[in-house]
C-alpha positions as CSV (number, residue, x, y, z in Angstrom):
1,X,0.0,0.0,0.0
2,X,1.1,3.6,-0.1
3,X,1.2,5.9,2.7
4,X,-0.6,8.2,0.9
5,X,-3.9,5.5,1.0
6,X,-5.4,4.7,4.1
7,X,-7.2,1.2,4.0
8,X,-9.7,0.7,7.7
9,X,-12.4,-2.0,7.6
10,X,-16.1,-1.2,9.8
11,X,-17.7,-5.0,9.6
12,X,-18.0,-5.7,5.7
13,X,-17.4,-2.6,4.6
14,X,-13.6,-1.7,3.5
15,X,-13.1,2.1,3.2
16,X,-9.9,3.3,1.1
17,X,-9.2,6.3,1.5
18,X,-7.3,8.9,-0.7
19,X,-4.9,10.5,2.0
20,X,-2.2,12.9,1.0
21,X,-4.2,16.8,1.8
22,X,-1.3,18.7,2.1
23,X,-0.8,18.6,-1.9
24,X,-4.4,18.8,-2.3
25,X,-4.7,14.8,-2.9
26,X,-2.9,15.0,-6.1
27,X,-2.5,11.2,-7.1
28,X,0.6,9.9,-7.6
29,X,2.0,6.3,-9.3
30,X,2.3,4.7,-6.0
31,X,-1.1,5.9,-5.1
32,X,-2.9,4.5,-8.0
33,X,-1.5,1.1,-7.8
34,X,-2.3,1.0,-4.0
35,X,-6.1,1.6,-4.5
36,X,-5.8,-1.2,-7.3
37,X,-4.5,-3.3,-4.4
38,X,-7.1,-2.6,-1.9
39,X,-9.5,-3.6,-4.8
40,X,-7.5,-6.7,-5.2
41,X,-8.0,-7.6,-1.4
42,X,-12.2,-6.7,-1.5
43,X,-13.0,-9.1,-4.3
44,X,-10.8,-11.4,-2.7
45,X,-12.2,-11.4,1.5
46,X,-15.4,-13.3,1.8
47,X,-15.9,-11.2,4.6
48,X,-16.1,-8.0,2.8
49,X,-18.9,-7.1,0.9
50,X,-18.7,-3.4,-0.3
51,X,-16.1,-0.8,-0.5
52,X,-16.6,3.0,0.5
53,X,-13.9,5.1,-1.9
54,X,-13.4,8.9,0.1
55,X,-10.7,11.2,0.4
56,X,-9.3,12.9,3.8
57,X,-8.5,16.8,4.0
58,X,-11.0,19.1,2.1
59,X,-10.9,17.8,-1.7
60,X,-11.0,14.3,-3.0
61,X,-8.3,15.1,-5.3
62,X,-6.6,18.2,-7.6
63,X,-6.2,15.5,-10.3
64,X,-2.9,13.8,-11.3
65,X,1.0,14.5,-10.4
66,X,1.5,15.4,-14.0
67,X,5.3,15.3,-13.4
68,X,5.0,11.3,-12.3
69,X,2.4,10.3,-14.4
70,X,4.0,12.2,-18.3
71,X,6.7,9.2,-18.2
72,X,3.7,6.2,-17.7
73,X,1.8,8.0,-20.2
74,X,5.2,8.0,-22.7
75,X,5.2,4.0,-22.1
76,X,1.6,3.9,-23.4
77,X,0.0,1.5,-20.5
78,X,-1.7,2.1,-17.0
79,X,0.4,1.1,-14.1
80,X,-1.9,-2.1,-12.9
81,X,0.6,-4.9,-10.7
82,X,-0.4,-8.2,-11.5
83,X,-1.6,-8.1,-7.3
84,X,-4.2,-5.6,-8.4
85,X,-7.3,-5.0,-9.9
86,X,-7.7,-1.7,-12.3
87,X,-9.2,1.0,-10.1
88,X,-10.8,2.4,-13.4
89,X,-12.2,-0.9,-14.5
90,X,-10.6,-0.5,-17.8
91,X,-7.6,-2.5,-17.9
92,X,-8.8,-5.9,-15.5
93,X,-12.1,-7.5,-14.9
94,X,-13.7,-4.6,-12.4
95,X,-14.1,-5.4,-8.7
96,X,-17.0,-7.8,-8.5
97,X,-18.6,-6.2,-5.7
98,X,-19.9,-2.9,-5.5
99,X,-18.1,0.4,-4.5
100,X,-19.8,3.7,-3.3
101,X,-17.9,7.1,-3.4
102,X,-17.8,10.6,-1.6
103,X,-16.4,13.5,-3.1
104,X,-16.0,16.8,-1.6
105,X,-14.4,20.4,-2.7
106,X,-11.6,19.7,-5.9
107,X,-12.4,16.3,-8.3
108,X,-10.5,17.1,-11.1
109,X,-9.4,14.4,-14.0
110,X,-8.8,11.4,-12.7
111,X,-11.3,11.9,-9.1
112,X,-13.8,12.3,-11.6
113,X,-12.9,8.7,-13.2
114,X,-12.3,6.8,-10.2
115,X,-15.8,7.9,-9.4
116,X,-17.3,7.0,-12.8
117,X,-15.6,3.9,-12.0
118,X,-17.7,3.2,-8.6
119,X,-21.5,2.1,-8.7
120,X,-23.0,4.9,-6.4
121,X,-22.0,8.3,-6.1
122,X,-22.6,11.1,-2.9
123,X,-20.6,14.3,-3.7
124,X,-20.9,17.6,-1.1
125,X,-22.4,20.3,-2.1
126,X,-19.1,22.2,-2.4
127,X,-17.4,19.7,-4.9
128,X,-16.0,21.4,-7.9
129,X,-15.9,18.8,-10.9
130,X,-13.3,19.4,-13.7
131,X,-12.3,17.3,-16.5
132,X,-9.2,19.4,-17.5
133,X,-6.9,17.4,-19.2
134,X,-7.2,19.2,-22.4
135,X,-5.8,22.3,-21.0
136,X,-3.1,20.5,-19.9
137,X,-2.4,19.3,-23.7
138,X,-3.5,16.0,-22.8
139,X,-7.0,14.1,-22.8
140,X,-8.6,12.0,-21.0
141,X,-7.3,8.7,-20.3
142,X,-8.8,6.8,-17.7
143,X,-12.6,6.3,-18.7
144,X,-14.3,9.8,-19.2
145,X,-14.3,9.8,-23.1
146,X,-16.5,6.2,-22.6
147,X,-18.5,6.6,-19.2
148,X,-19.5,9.8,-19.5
149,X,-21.7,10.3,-22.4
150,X,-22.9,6.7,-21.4
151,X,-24.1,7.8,-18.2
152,X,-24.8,11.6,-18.9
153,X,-25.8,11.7,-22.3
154,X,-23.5,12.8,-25.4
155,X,-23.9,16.5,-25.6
156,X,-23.5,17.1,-21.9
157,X,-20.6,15.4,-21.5
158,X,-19.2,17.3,-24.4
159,X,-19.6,20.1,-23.2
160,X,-17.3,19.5,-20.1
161,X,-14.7,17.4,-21.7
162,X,-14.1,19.9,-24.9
163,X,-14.2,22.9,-22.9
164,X,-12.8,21.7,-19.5
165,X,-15.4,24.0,-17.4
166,X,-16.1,22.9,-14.0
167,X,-19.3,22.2,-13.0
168,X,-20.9,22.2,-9.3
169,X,-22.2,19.0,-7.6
170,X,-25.9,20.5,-8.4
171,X,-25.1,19.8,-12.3
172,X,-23.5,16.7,-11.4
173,X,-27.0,15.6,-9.6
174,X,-29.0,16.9,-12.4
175,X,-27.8,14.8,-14.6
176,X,-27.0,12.0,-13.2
177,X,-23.6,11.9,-12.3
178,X,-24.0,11.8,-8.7
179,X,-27.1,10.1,-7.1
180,X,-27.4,12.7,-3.7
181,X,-26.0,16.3,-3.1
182,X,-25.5,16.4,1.0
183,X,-23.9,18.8,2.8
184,X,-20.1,19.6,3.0
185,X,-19.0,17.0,6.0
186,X,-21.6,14.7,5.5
187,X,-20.8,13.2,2.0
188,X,-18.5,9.8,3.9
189,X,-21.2,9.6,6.8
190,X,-24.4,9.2,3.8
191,X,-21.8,7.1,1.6
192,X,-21.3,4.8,4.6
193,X,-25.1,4.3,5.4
194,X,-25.4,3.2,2.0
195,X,-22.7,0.8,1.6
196,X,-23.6,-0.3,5.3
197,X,-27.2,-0.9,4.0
198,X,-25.9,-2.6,1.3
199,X,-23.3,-5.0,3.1
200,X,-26.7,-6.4,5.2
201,X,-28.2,-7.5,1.7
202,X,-27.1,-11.2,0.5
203,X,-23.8,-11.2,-0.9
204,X,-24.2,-13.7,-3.5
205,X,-27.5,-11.5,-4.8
206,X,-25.4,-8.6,-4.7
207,X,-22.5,-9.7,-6.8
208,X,-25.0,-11.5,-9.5
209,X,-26.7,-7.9,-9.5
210,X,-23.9,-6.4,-10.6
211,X,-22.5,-8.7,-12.9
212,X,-26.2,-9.0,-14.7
213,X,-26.4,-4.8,-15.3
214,X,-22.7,-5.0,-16.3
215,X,-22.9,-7.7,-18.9
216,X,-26.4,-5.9,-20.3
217,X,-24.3,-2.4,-21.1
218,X,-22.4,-4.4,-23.5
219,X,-25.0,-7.1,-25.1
220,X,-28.8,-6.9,-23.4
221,X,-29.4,-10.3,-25.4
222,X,-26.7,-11.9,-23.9
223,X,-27.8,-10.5,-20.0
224,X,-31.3,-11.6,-20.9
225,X,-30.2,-14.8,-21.7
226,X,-28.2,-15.5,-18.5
227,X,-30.8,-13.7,-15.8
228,X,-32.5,-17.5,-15.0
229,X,-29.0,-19.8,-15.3
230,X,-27.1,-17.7,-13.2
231,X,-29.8,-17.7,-10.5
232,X,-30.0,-21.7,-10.5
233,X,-26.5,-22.0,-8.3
234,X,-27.6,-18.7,-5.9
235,X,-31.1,-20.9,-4.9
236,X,-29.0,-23.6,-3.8
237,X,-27.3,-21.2,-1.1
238,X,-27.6,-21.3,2.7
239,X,-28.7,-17.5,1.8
240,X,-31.2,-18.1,-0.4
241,X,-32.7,-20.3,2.1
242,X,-31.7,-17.6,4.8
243,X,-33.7,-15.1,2.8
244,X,-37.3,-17.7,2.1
245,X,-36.9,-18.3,5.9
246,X,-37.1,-14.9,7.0
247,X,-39.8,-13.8,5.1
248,X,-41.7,-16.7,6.3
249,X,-40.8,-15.7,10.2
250,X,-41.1,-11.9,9.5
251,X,-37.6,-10.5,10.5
252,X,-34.3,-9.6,8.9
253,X,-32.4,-11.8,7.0
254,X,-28.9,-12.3,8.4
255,X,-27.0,-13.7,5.5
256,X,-23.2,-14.9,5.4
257,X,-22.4,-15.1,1.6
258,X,-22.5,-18.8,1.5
C-alpha cells in the first residue's frame, strides 16, 4: 500500500481512503496502484462485501501529479501490478462487488474517473468537478471519453470534456452523475449508510446484481439470456434459504455469503 492511501475495515465494509491533503490529494503512481491493491483484497475477503472510496482533508483530489504520471503516459500503459485490480475498471475484470464514493471540494481528471468507476456516487455540495486534461495538452485517459456520455448523455458530456469548465455537484445531480448532493461533512457519513445498508443485503444476490447490469451495457441479449441460469446456483445457497426463511418468520435476514 502507499502511505498516501489509508485502508480501515467497519464489519464488511472496506473504506480506502485517498490520504495525501497537504498537496491537495494530487495522485501519484504509487497511489494509483495502492487503490488497485485494496480492490484486489475486497474481491478477494469473503468477509467483505462493499467498499466506501473517500478522500481525507477538504478535496477528494486536484487530479494527477503530471510530473510522475507524463513518463507512464510515454510507455503507453496504466500502471496495474499483476496483485491488483484496475481501479478504473478498464484495464482488468472490475471489482465484482460494488463500490460507493464521496467527493467533496476539488475532483478534477482522474477523481472524476475513479468515481465513474464506482457504482454509487454522494458528492458535497461544495465539490468542484473538472475534466481538465485538455488544458493541460492531454485528454482524458482513464474512462471519461466512454463513461460519460454513457451515463450523462453525449452533448453534456461534451460540453465539459471539450471545454474543460467545471461544474458544481448540483449539475453533477442533475444529470446523473451523482445520485445525492449532501452537505459539506456529510458526503462519507451518507456514503457509509449506503454501503452499510448494502453489506446487510445477500452477498451472492449482490454480486449476481452487478454482474447481470454489467454484462447488459455491453449485449442486453446476452444478459437476458443468462438472468434465469445464473440464479440456478444462488437458490442452492444457505442465503437463499436464509432469505425464504425470514420472510416466512417476519424478520431480517442475516446472510453470510454462503
Amino acid at each position: 500500500m502507499s502511505e498516501h492511501i489509508s485502508v480501515e475495515t467497519r464489519g464488511h465494509v472496506m473504506l480506502v481512503g485517498i490520504n495525501r491533503p497537504e498537496k491537495r490529494n494530487a495522485f501519484s503512481v504509487a497511489m494509483f496502484e495502492a487503490i488497485g491493491r485494496a480492490y484486489a483484497t475486497l474481491d478477494r475477503d469473503p468477509e467483505l462485501r462493499v467498499a466506501v472510496l473517500h478522500a481525507h482533508g477538504d478535496h477528494f483530489t486536484g487530479g494527477l501529479d503530471l510530473a510522475q504520471w507524463a513518463p507512464v503516459f510515454t510507455r503507453g500503459a496504466m500502471p496495474v501490478p499483476s496483485d491488483a485490480i484496475d481501479p478504473l475498471g478498464l484495464s482488468t475484470v472490475p471489482v465484482s462487488k460494488p463500490v460507493v464514493s464521496a467527493v467533496q471540494g476539488i475532483c478534477f481528471t482522474i477523481g472524476i474517473e475513479l468515481m465513474l468507476a464506482t457504482d454509487i456516487r454522494v458528492a458535497a455540495r461544495d465539490t468542484r468537478f473538472g475534466q481538465i486534461e485538455i488544458r493541460r495538452g492531454i485528454y482524458p485517459v482513464g474512462g471519461a471519453t466512454i463513461r460519460m456520455p454513457r451515463e450523462i448523455g453525449w452533448a453534456n458530456a461534451m460540453k465539459w470534456l471539450l471545454t474543460a469548465d467545471e461544474f458544481t455537484a448540483d449539475d453533477a445531480y442533475r444529470v446523473g452523475l451523482v445520485q445525492e448532493v449532501v452537505a459539506p461533512g456529510q458526503q462519507l457519513p451518507r456514503a457509509l449508510e449506503l454501503a452499510e445498508r448494502i453489506a446487510r443485503q445477500a452477498p451472492l444476490g449482490v454480486r449476481a446484481t452487478l454482474a447481470s447490469a454489467r454484462i447488459a451495457l455491453a449485449d442486453e441479449e446476452e444478459a437476458a439470456r443468462r438472468l434465469v441460469p445464473d440464479l440456478v446456483p444462488i437458490m442452492g445457497s444457505d442465503d437463499a434459504r436464509e432469505g425464504v426463511q425470514s420472510f416466512l418468520e417476519r424478520r431480517e435476514a442475516k446472510f453470510t455469503g454462503r
